[in-house]
C-alpha positions, 0 to 999 in steps of 0.5 A: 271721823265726824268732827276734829277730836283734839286732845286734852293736852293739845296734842296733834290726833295720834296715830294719824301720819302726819301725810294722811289728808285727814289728819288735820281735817278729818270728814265733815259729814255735815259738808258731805251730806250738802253736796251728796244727797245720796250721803245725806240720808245717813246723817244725823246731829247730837244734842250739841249739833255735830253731825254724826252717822251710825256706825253699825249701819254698813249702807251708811259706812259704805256710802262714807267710804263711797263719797269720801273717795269721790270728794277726795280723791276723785275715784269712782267706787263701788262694792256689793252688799256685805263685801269689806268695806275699808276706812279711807283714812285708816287705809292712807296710814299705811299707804304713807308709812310704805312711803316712808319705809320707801323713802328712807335709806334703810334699804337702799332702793334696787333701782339706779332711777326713779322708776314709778314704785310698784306694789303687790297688795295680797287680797286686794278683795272687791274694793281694791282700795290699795290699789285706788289709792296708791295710784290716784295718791303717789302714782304707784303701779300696782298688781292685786291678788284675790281668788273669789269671783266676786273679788276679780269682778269687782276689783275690775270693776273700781279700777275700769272705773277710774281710766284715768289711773287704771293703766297703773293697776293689774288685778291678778287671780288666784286660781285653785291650780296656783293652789295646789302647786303652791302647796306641793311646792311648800311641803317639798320644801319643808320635806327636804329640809327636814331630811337634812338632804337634797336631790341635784334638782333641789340643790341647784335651785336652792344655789340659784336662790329659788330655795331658802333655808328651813322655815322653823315651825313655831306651831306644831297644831296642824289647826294653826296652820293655814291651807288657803289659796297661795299668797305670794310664791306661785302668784308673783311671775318669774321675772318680776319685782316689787318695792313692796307687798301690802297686805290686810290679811283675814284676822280671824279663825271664825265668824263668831270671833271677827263680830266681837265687835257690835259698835261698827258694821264694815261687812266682810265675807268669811273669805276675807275675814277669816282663815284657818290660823287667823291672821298669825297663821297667815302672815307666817305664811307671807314670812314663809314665802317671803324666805323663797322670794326674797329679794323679789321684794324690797320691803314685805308689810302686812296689817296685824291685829294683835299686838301678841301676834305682831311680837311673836311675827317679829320674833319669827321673822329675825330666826328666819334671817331678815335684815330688818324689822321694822314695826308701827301702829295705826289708831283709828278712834278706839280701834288699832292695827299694827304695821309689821315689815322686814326686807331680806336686802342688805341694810344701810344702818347700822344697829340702833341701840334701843335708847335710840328709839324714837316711839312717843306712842306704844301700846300692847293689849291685855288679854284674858282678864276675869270678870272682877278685874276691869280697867279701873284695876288696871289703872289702879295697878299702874299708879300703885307700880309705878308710884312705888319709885317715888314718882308723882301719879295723877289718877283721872278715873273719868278718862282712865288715865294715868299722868305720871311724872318720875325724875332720873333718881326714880327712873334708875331706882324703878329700872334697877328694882326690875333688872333686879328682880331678874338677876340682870344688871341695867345700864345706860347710855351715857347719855342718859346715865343717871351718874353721869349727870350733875345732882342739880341736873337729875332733879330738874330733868323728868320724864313725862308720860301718860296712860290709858286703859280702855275695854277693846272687847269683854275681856281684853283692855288696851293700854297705851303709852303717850311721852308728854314730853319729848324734850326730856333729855331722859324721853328715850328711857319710856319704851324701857319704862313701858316695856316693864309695865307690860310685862308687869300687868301681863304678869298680874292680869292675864291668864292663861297664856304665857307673856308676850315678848316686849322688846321689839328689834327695831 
């Protein structure tokens, strides 16, 4: 966030939404630290000069985030020591993808006007960015649930600080009653379901659309199963809609587990850190009472922090009847989080076929690696795949990365060798038919990609995806590609747990 990091290639800074104000002018912390005094402290300069600050020192991280909103948005903010302290750009990624999920005509809007869109942020916490920023940004309303008093505070505080957006926001508790019912409530449900019967009183609520069918348990262990406070059903009031809730859920099951981490300092309390189950006990949660609300909400979204748990999410929310799934990824330097959102709404589109994807960047993390296999291994393993086929690899040891070039012929051969070698048949669009193109066409055409693979944690690579060239009349068979060689590193690396589903609907 110091200074504009520009690609190798030329390429725009990926994973930044083209919207984000940062996007082609990320903070000047020299600039910041001229105008700020109280910012300045924090600063300091590299041997080549560039300002810079330290990352794991939460006052600095907390002081960045205080000015940026000042400087940028006109915010006055606040919160105490050790609260979670958010990323503003990374905050405005998924505020502007919401837009988008908003503005296209995937789920038509439910009102006739253009009524001020309005927003549900679960756990809005001390900082209650989502709120600020979507008020001050796009002019949304906003109701932010939290159930700590120091949350409630300060929340408070923040939007009572900015009156000129505060009528635009409602901080909301969650209180141990709501708690207590939410769960009767719950369990009754799941109850009557399991019986395969229903009293009068259910069954008339379940004909009003008060009741859904059956959540299918995916996780037996009463360990992974979340016993927090309510999250929307006994939360959101009798009445009301929403165009969407948002939602950073707690990502983790301990403390030990959220600092892994030991080059930043963000703060965060265990209240907003951690839950029994994690984030993917959480989030089924969100799913759960999603099924019960329904239509209360035109889009539900939430953050997900592993790429395993969002495939697995995907894959729950379409047994649970969702019209439509849809997914992202945020990147913020070496850090990236997953948007995941569904709408029970009827859809306007007709189904895709999975050519049609237009995702130019993908990425999927490799878990549970031994001590002797590193990122080197990886790389190595990629370029020996996929070279296999024919296809030319360029190796950069120094950036971890692979550049790989793979005309139609190699494409066909390397997808026919894996449908293959699970007794399936592949085939294309005619599109993108290898036999439906002439021989003089099939050799000029090629499909360009890049990989990297960089350590996220001891343990555990990220490997990501780049299209490096979109033109391509073939670039819509790299999701196909890339697919295969999760499942082919997930297979050869990581051990311990069963592969991750890769295939997302979209």
């Amino acid at each position: 966030m110091g200074g504009k990091r520009k690609r190798k290639n030329g390429g725009e800074r990926r994973g930044t939404h083209p919207r984000n104000k940062y996007s082609d002018n990320p903070p000047d912390f020299g600039l910041l630290a001229s105008l700020y005094p109280s910012f300045e402290p924090y600063v300091f300069y590299s041997r080549d000069g560039r300002p810079k600050i330290d990352w794991t020192d939460f006052n600095a991280t907390r002081e960045l985030t205080r000015v940026l909103l000042l400087h940028d948005h006109g915010l006055d903010w606040w919160i105490p020591d050790g609260q979670l302290c958010p990323t503003v750009p990374n905050r405005l990624n998924y505020i502007h993808w919401i837009e988008d999920l908003l503005a296209s005509d995937i789920i038509p809007a439910t009102s006739a006007d253009d009524d001020v869109k309005k927003g549900f942020d679960i756990g809005t916490g001390a900082n209650c960015i989502y709120p600020l920023l979507g008020a001050s940004v796009l002019g949304w309303k906003f109701v932010g649930s939290d159930f700590t008093d120091v949350a409630i505070e300060w929340a408070n505080r923040n939007v009572k600080s900015n009156p000129h957006i505060s009528d635009l926001i409602e901080v909301r508790r969650v209180g141990t009653e709501d708690k207590l019912h939410n769960m009767e409530e719950l369990q009754n449900a799941h109850k009557c379901s399991s019986e395969g019967s229903l009293d009068a009183s259910s069954t008339k609520a379940r004909d009003a659309g008060l009741l859904a069918s059956p959540v299918p348990e995916t996780h037996s262990d009463a360990k992974k199963s979340y016993n927090g406070p309510p999250i929307l059903l006994g939360i959101v009031k009798g009445g009301e809609n929403f165009d969407f809730c948002m939602c950073n859920p707690p990502f983790f099951e301990s403390m030990e587990e959220a600092g892994l981490n030991p080059k930043t300092s963000c703060g965060g309390t265990p209240d907003e850190m951690v839950c029994s189950g994690g984030e993917h006990a959480f989030i089924t949660r969100i799913i759960e009472d999603s099924t019960k609300l329904k239509h209360t909400f035109r889009w539900y979204t939430s953050m997900v922090g592993r790429k395993l748990n969002l495939n697995i999410l995907v894959s729950e929310l379409w047994k649970v009847g969702a019209t439509v799934v849809k997914t992202t990824e945020f990147v913020q330097g070496r850090t990236s989080r997953w948007g995941l959102a569904w709408s029970f709404l009827p859809s306007s589109h007709r189904k895709i076929s999975s050519h049609k994807n237009e995702d130019n960047n993908l990425s999927f993390m490799l878990e549970g690696l031994q001590r002797q296999h590193g990122a080197f291994h990886v790389l190595q393993s990629v370029q020996s795949y996929l070279a296999n086929s024919g296809a030319s690899c360029k190796l950069d040891t120094a950036a971890f990365t692979v550049d790989i070039t793979a005309s139609k012929d190699q494409v066909d051969a390397l997808l026919k060798t894996e449908m293959h070698n699970k007794s399936e048949a592949v085939s294309y669009p005619d599109e993108l038919n290898p036999s439906s193109s002439s021989n003089d066409q099939r050799q000029m055409d090629a499909l360009r990609f890049r990989i990297l693979v960089f350590q996220q944690i001891p343990g555990t690579l990220l490997v990501r995806g780049t299209l490096l060239d979109r033109t391509s009349s073939i670039s819509g068979l790299f999701s196909l590609i890339f697919h295969h060689l999760e499942e082919v590193l997930i297979n050869k690396f990581s051990t311990g747990r069963v592969s991750a589903v890769s295939n997302i609907r979209r």
